[in-house]
C-alpha positions as a Markdown table, in Angstrom:
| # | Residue | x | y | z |
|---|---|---|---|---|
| 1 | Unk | 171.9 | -47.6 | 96.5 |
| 2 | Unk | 171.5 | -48.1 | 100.4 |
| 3 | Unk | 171.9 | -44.6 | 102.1 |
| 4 | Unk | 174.5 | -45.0 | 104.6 |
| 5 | Unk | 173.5 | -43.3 | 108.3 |
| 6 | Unk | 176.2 | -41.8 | 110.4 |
| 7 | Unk | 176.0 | -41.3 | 114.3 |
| 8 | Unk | 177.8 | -39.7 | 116.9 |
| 9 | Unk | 178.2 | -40.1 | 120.9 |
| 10 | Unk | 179.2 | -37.8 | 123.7 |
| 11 | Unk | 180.4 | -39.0 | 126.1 |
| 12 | Unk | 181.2 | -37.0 | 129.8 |
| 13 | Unk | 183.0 | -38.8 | 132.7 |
| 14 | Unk | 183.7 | -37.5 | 136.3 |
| 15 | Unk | 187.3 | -38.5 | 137.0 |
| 16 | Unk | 188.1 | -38.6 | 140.6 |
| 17 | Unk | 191.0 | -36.5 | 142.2 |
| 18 | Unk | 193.2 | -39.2 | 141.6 |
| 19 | Unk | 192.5 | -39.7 | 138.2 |
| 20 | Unk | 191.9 | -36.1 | 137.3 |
| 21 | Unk | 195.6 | -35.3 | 138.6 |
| 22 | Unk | 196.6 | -38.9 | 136.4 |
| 23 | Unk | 195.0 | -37.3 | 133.6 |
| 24 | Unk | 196.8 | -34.4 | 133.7 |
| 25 | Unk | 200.0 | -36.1 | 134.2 |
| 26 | Unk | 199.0 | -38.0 | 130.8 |
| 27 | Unk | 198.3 | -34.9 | 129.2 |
| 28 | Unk | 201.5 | -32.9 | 130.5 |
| 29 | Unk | 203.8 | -35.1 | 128.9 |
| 30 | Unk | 201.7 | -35.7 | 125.5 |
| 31 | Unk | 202.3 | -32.3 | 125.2 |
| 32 | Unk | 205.6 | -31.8 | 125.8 |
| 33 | Unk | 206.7 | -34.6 | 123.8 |
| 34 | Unk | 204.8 | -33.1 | 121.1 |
| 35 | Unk | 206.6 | -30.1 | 121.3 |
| 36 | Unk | 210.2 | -31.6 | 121.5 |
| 37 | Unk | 208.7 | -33.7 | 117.9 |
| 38 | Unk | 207.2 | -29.9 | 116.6 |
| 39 | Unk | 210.0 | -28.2 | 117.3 |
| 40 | Unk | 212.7 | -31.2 | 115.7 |
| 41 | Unk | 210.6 | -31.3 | 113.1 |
| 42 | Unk | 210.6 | -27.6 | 112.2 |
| 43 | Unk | 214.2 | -27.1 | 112.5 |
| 44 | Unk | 215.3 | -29.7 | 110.1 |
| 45 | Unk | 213.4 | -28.1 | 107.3 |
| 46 | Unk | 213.9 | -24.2 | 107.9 |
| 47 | Unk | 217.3 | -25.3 | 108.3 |
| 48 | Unk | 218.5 | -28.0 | 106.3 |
| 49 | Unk | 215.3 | -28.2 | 104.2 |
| 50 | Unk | 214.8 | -31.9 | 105.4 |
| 51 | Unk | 211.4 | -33.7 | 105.8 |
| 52 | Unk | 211.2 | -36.0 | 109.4 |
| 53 | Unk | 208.5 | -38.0 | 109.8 |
């Protein structure tokens, strides 16, 4: 049997200030929603014992 090679990139960028402050608009709001989703999530089961998915 043919052993199988794995690989793995870094990569690095250098976001201007416009797309640093993009970025971290993007990122904000990934991780609120998130935390609305996390915290939905975790009251329906400690409280009605309900999976969401």
């Amino acid at each position: 049997m043919a052993q199988q090679v794995k690989r793995a990139f870094k990569y690095r960028f250098y976001p201007t200030n416009e797309q640093a402050a993009e970025l971290s608009r993007t990122f904000g709001c990934v991780r609120l929603v998130y935390n609305k989703a996390l915290e939905e999530r975790t009251r329906a089961w400690y409280g009605e014992q309900r999976r969401l998915s």
